[in-house]
N, C-alpha and C positions, 0 to 999 in steps of 0.2 A: 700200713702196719706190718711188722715182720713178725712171724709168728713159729716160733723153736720148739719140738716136741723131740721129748730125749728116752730113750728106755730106760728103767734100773736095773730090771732083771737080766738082761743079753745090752751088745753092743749093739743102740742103732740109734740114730736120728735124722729128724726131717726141719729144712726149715723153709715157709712160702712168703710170699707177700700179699698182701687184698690190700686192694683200691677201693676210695671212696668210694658207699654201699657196695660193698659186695662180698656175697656169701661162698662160702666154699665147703660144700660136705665132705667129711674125710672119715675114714676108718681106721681101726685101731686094733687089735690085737689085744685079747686079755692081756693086762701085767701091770706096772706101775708107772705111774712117768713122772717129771718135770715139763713144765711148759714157761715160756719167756713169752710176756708180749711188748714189743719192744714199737713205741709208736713216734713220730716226729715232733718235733719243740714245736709249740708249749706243752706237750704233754712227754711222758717219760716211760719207765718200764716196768712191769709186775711180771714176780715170780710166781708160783707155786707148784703143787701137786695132785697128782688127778690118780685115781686107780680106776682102772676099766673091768668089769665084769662081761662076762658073754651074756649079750641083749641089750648089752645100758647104750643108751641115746643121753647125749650133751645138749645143752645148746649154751653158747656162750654171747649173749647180744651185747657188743659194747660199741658206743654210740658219744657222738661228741656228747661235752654240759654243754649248756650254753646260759 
């Protein structure tokens, strides 16, 4: 899965990859973002948006249906 994090407020982005199971902790900078998660056929892509707070902890667990 490719995984796109974008600023709104300033110019920046990142984008990584993760392999089956596997976690990647990441930090974030108070502000706004968009985030892509863009995964292989048969499955496809989700957008949205996240605001981060100073102190806020994510977790985003996504896992085949089966």
């Amino acid at each position: 899965m490719t995984v796109t994090l974008t600023a709104q407020d300033w110019v920046w982005n990142d984008t990584f990859t993760l392999g089956p199971g596997e976690e990647r902790p990441y930090c974030l900078d108070p502000g706004r973002y968009t985030f892509t998660l863009d995964a292989p056929p048969p499955w496809g892509s989700t957008n949205g948006e996240l605001v981060v707070n100073a102190g806020d902890r994510f977790l985003f667990p996504i896992r085949e249906r089966e």
